[in-house]
C-alpha positions as CSV (number, residue, x, y, z in Angstrom):
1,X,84.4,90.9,113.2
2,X,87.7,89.0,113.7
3,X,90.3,89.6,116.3
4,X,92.5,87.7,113.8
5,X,94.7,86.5,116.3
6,X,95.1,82.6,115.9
7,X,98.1,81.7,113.9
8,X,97.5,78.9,111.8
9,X,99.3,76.2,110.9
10,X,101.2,77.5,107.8
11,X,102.4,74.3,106.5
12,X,98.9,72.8,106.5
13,X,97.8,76.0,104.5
14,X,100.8,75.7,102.2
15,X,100.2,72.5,101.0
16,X,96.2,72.7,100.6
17,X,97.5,76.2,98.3
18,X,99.7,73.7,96.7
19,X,96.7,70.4,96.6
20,X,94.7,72.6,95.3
21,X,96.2,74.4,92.1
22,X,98.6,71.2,91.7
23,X,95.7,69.7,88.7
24,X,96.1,72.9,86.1
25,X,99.8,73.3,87.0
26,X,100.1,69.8,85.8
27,X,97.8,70.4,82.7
28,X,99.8,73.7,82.0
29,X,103.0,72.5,82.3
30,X,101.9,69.3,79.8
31,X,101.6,72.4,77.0
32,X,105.2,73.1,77.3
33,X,108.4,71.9,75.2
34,X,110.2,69.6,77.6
35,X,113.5,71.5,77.7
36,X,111.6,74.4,79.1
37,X,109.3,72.7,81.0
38,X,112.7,71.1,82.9
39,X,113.8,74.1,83.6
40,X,109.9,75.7,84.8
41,X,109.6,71.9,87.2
42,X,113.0,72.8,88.2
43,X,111.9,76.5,89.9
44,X,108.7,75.0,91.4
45,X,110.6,72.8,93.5
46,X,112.0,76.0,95.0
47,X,108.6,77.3,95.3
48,X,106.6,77.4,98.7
49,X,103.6,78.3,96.8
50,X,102.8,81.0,99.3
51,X,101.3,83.1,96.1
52,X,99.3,81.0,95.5
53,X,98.5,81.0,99.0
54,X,97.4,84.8,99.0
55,X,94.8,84.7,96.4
56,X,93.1,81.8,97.7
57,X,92.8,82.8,101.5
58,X,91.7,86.6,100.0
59,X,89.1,85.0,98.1
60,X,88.1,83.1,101.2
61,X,88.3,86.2,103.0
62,X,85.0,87.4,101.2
63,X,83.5,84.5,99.8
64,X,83.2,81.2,98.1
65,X,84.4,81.6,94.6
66,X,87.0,79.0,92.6
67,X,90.2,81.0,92.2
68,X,92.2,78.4,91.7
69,X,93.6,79.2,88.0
70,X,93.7,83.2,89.2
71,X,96.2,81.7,92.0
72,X,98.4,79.5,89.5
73,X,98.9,82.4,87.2
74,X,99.7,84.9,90.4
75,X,102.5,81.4,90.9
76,X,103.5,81.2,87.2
77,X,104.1,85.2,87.3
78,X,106.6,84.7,90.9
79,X,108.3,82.1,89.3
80,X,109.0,84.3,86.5
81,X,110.2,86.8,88.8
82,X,112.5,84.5,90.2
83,X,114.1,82.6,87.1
84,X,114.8,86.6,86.1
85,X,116.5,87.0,89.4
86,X,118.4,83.8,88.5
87,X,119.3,85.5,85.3
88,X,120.8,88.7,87.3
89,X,122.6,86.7,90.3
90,X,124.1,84.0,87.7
91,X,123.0,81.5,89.3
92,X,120.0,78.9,90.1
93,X,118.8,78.0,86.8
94,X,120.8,79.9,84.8
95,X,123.7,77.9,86.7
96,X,122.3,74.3,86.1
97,X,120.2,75.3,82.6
98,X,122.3,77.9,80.9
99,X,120.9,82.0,80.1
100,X,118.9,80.4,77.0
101,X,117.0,78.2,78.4
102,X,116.2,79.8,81.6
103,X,114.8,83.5,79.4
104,X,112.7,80.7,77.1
105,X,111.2,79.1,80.4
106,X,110.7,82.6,82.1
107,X,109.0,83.9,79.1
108,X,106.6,81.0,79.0
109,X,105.4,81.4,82.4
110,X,104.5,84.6,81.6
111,X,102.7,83.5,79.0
112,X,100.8,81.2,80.8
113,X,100.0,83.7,83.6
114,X,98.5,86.2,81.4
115,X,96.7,83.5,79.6
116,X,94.8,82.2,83.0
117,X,93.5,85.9,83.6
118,X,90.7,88.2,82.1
119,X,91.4,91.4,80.7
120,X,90.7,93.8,84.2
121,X,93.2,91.4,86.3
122,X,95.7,91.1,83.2
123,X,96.1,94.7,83.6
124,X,96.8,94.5,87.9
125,X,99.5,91.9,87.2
126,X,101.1,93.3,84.5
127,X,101.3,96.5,86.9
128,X,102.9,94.3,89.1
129,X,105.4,92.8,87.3
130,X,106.5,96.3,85.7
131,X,106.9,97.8,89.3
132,X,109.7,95.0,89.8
133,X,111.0,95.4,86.7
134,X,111.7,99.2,87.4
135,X,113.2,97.7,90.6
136,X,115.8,95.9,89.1
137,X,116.7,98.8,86.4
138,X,116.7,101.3,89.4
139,X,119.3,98.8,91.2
140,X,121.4,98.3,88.7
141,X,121.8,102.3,88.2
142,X,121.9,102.5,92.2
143,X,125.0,100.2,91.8
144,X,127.1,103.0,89.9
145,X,126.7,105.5,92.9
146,X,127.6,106.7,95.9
147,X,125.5,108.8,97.0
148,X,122.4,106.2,97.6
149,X,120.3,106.8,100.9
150,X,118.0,104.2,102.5
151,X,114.8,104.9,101.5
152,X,116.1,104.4,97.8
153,X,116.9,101.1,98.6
154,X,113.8,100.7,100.8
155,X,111.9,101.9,97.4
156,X,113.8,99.4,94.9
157,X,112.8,96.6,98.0
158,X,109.7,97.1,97.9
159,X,108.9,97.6,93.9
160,X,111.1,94.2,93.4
161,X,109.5,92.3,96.6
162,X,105.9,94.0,97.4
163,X,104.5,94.0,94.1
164,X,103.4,91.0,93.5
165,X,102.2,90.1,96.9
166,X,100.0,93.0,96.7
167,X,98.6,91.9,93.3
168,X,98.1,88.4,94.3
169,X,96.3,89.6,97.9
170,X,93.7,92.1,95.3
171,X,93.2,89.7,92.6
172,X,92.2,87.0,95.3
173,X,89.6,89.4,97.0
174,X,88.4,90.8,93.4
175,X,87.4,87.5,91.7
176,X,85.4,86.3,95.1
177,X,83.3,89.4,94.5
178,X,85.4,91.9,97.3
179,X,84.1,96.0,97.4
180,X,87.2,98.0,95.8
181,X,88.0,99.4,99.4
182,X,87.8,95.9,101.0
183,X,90.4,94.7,97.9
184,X,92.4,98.1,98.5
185,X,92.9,97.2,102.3
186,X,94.0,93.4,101.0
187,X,96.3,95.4,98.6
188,X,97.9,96.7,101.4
189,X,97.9,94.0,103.1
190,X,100.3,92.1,100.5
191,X,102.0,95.0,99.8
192,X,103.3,95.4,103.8
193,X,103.3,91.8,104.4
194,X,106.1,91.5,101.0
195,X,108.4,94.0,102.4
196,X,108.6,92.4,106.1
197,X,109.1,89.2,104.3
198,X,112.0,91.1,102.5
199,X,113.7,92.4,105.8
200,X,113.1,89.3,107.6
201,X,115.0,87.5,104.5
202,X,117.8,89.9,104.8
203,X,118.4,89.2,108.1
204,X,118.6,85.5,107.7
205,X,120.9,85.8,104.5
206,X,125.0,85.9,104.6
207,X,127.0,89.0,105.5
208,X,128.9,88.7,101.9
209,X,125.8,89.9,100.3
210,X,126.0,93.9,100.0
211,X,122.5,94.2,98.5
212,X,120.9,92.9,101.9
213,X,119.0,95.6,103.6
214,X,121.3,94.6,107.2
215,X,124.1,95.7,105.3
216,X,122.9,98.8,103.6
217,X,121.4,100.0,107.2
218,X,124.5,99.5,108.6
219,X,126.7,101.5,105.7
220,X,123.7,104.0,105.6
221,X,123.5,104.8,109.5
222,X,127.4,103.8,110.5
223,X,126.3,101.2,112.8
224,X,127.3,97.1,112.7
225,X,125.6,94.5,110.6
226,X,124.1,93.3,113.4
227,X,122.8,96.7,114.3
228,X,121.2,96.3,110.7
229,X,119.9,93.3,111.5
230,X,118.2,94.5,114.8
231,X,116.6,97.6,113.1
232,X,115.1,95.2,110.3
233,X,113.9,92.9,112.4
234,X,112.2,96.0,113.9
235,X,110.8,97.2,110.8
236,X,109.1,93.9,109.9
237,X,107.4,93.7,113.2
238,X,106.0,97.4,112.3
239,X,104.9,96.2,108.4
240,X,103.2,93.4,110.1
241,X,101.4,95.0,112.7
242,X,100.6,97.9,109.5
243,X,99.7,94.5,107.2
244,X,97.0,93.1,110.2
245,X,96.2,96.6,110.4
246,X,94.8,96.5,107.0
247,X,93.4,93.1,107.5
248,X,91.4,94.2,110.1
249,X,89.9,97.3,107.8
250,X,88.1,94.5,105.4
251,X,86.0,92.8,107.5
252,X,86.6,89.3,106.4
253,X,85.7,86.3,107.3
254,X,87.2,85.1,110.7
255,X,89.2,81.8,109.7
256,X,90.8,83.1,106.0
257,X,91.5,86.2,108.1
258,X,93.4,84.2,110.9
259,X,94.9,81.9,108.2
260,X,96.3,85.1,106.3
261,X,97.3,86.0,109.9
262,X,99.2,83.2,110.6
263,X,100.8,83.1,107.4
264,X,101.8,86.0,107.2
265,X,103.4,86.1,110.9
266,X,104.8,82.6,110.0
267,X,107.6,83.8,107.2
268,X,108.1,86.6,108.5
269,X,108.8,87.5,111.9
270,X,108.4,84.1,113.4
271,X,111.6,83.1,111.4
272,X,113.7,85.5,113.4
273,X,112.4,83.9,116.9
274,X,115.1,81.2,116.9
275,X,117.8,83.4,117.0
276,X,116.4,85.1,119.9
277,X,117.2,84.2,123.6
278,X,115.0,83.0,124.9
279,X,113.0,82.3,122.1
280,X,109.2,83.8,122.3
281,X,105.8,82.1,122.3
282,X,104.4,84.2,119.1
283,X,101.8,86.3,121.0
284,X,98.3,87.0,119.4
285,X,99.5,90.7,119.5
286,X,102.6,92.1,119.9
287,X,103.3,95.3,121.7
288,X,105.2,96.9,118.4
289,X,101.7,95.4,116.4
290,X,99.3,97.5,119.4
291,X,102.2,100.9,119.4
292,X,101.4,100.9,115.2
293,X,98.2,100.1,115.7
294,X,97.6,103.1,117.8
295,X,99.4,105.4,115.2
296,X,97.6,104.3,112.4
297,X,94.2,105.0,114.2
């Protein structure tokens, strides 16, 4: 059993996620046309490959299996999620490439995704990636009201930004040979570790931005911006302590589990640290992980 409390170096696991899908992303990407494949080298560079990251250290959490082309597709299938998010925000490639071009190359990494998977895990992700499509359809209708509380936009957060972390965390754990309950717990895990990201990214992004969940809190609750900011800083510490929570449920093996760990603490509430005074050692558990610990026992 664990105490999953070392944080590991998340650059080093980054690039090894990277290292080690980089041969079939280079093979895939040689089936493309080279206008799309322009526009599909031009969202990688934006990618940190942390998908990819997921389904490798799940499968490590449980055993020894080559998932290497399960975590490309899960990579191909968030970089069509963000060349569509592109296409709604008019801009990134659909700035530099045009609408065209950027649907062409979004459609071909989903091709290529699907492609990599078997018939059971085909079905998982294309769960996934109809959860954040509802998202966006239920915040464009959100748009044209008033009358919007904060769990809606907690709901269209988490469908657009939970989805396919939690897909890419089961799929990992699945195709190394995981129980369903030990893939269920890694579910969760991704699923709570996608919507701290979210808040933590919120936080960190401009005031201008009305969608940001600082912003909503603060309309929703008639406090500042910054108030908004404090409360989702807040909430992320409690989805990570739920996410390790979850973690802990699976029983996996010690070093995936602290690498997930340190991950996952590493883009998310460790990015708010800076802006803190002074700025904390990140402790092996935190009192907000130990109070939702307790609560969830």
């Amino acid at each position: 059993m664990t105490s999953i409390d070392v944080v590991a170096p998340p650059q080093d696991v980054l690039e090894r996620s990277r290292a080690t899908v980089e041969p079939l992303l280079r093979a895939a990407l040689a089936e493309l046309p080279d206008e799309t494949r322009e526009v599909v080298e031009f969202g990688l560079a934006r990618q940190d490959f942390s998908t990819a990251a997921l389904v490798l250290l799940s499968a490590e959490a449980f055993g020894d299996a080559d998932v290497a082309v399960v975590a490309l597709a899960l990579e191909f299938a968030h970089l069509h999620e963000q060349l569509h998010a592109d296409l709604m925000a008019r801009t990134g490639a659909r700035e530099v490439f045009g609408a065209d071009r950027t649907v062409s190359a979004a459609d071909a990494l989903l091709s290529l995704a699907f492609a990599r998977l078997t018939k059971p895990w085909v079905m998982i992700l294309n769960v996934a990636l109809m959860s954040v499509v509802d998202g966006y359809v239920q915040e464009i209708e959100m748009d044209e009201r008033d009358d919007v509380d904060m769990a809606e936009y907690l709901g269209v957060a988490a469908a657009k930004n939970s989805s396919l972390t939690a897909a890419a965390c089961e799929l990992g754990a699945l195709a190394a040979g995981a129980s369903a309950s030990q893939a269920g717990h890694l579910r969760e895990f991704g699923d709570d570790f996608g919507l701290a990201r979210r808040h933590v990214d919120d936080v960190l992004a401009p005031d201008s931005d009305r969608r940001t969940l600082p912003v909503v809190a603060a309309k929703c609750a008639g406090i500042t911006v910054d108030g908004g900011r404090k409360w989702c800083e807040q909430q992320a510490e409690l989805l990570l302590a739920r996410a390790l929570h979850h973690l802990r449920q699976c029983s996996p093996r010690a070093r995936a589990a602290d690498e997930l760990s340190g991950l996952a603490r590493a883009v998310t509430t460790a990015r708010c640290a800076p802006a803190r005074t002074p700025a904390p050692v990140v402790p092996s558990q935190s009192t907000a992980e130990s109070r939702a610990e307790q609560t969830l026992a």
